[in-house]
N, C-alpha and C positions, 0 to 999 in steps of 0.2 A: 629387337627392342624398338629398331624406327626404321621406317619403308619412307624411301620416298618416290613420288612417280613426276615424269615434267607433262604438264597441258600447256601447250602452247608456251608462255612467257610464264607462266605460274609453275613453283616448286610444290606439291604439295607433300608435306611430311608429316606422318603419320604412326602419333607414337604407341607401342605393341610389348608393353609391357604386362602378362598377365598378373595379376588382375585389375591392378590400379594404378600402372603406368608409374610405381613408384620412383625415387629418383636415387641412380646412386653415379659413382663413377665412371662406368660406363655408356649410361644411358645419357649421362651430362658430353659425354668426351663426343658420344655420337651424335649431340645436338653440336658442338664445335664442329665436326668434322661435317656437318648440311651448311650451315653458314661457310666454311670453307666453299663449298663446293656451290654453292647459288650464288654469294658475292660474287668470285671469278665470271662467271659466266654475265655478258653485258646483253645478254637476249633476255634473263630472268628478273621481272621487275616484281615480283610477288613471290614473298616464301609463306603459307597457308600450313598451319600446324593446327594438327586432330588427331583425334584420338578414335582407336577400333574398339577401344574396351568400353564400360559402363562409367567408369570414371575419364574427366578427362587428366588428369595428374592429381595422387592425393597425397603430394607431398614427399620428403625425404621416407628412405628406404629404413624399417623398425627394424630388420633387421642389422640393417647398419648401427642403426642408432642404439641397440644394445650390446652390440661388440663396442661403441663408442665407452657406455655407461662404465662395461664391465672391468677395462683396464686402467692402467693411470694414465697411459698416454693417449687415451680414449678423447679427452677434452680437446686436445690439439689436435688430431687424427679431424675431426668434427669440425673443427673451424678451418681446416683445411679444404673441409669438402664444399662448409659455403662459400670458401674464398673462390673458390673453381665455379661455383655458381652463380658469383657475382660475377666473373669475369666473362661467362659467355652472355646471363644475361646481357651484360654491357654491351654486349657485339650485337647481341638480337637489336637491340636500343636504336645503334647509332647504324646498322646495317644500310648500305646503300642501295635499297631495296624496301620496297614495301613490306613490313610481319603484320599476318593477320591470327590470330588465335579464333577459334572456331569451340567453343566451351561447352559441349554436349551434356558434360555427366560432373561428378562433382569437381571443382579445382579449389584445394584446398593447401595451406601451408603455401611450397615449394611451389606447386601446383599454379596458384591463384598469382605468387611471384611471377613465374615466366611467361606469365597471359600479359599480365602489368608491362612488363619491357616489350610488348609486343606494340604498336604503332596503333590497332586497330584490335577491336575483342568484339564475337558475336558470341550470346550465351541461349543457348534452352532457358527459354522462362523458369522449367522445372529444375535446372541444375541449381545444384549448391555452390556457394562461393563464400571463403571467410580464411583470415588468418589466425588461426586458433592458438598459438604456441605461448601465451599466456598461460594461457589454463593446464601447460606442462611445466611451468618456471622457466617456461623460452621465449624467444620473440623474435620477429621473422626478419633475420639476418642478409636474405639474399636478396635486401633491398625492396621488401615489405613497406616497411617503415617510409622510406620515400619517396617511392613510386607511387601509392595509396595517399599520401599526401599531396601531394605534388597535383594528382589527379582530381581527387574526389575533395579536398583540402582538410584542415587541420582537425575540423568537428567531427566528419565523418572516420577518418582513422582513429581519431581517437574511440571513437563508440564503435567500431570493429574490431579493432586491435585490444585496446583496454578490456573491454567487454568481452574478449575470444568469442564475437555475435557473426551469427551464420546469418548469410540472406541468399532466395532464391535470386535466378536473371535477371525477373520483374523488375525486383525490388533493386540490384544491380545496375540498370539501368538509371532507373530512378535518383541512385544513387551517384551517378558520373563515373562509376568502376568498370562499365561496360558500355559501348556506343549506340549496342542494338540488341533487342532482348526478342526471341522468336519462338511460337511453340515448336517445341523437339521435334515434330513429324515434319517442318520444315525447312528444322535449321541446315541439314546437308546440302540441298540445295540452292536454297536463298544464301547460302555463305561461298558455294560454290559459283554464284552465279555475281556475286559481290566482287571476289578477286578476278574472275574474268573480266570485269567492267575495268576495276583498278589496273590490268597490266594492258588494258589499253590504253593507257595513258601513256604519253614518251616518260622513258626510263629516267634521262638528266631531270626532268623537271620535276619528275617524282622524288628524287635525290634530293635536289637544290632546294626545294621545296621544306624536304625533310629535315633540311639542315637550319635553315634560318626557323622553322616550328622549335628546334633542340634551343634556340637562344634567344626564345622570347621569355620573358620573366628572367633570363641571367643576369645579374646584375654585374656579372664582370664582364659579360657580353654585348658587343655593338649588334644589336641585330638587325638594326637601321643600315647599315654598313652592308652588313653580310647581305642582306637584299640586293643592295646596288652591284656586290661580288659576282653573284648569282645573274642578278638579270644581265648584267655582261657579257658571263659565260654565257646563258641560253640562246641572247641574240645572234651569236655565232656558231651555231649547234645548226646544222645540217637538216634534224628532223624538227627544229623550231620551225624556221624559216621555211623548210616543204608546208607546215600545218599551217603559217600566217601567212603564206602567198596563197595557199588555198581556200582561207578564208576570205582573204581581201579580195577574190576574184569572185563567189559567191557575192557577198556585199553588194559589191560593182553590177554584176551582171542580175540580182533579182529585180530592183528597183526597175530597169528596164524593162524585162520582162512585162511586172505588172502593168508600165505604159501602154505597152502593145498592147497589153489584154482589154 
């Protein structure tokens, strides 16, 4: 259901669910158990999730969802399973590490959810993307609703979410629900080539970084504060201090240079 291979500092996890990458218990427990396994590791500053199939995620598993329908204890079975999906997306969210979602083929529902908790989303101009669970008498529980808000802000979830309104990457971008919209024949690449750059980045300040972005807009959050936390910690950090004496020595030493010249 999901491969993952390591490049250098980058995780990349690839999910392999014939045909649609649908999402059930499993395929959710094995996205827990990469986060497990890329957090721990302080070499891995990038976890990079795509998809092998045509879709990139199209959402919770219909077959689930009819063994849901068909019992009485079906309704709580169901809300159990977004509870489990709320809580890894949460881990993807706040991951001390950089998530990049890479959106080839369609990410729909469930789908378009776990792209949202990702840090960073690159989509195929031609992929679809929409939270449709409206137009079943549902609506997208695994944190849809806020993350899509949060994002794109209150106008535009509403006229995706209300509306169950589908839009390609293009229009994704456009929209603030994706960062970067690319034709398909080059998204592997250029997405591959994206997190390379990103896990060259030091890993704490990728973090630290990360952390004071989660408590801007918090209102019960000092994000003012958390900055001064952060640059504290960094100034003390080993691979700071290697990268800003080696800059201040550049600095120093081109100025010179051009005199001689």
């Amino acid at each position: 259901m999901l491969t993952t291979e390591r490049i250098g500092r980058v995780v990349v996890a690839t999910l392999s669910r014939p045909p649609v990458n649908a999402l059930d218990d499993a395929l959710i427990a094995q996205l827990d158990a990469v986060l497990d396994e890329a957090g721990a590791d302080e070499q891995v500053a990038v976890l990079h999730i795509r998809s092998d199939q045509k879709a990139f995620c199209a959402g919770a598993d219909l077959a689930l969802m009819r063994s849901c329908f068909a019992t009485p204890e079906g309704p709580e079975a169901m809300v159990d399973l977004v509870r489990r999906m709320q809580r890894v997306f949460a881990r993807l969210e706040t991951a001390p590490l950089v998530t990049l979602a890479e959106i080839g083929g369609a990410a729909i529902g469930g789908g378009l959810e776990l792209a949202l908790a990702c840090d960073l989303r690159v989509a195929a101009a031609e992929a679809t993307l929409g939270l449709t669970e409206v137009a079943l008498g549902l609506l997208p529980a695994a944190g849809g609703t806020q993350r899509l808000t949060r994002l794109a802000g209150r106008g535009v979830a509403k006229r995706l979410i209300l509306g169950a309104e589908l839009c390609n990457g293009s229009e994704a971008e456009r929209l603030g629900i994706v960062q970067w919209a690319r034709p398909r024949a080059q998204l592997a690449d250029w997405t591959r080539e994206l997190a390379c750059r990103l896990a060259g980045m030091p890993k704490a300040a990728l973090t630290e970084d990360k952390r004071c972005l989660a408590d801007a807009g918090e209102p019960s959050r000092d994000g003012y504060a958390a900055e001064l936390v952060a640059t504290r910690i960094l100034y003390d950090h080993p691979e700071t201090r290697r990268r800003v004496a080696a800059f201040l020595d550049r600095s120093t030493t081109q100025p010179r240079a051009k005199e001689q010249s």
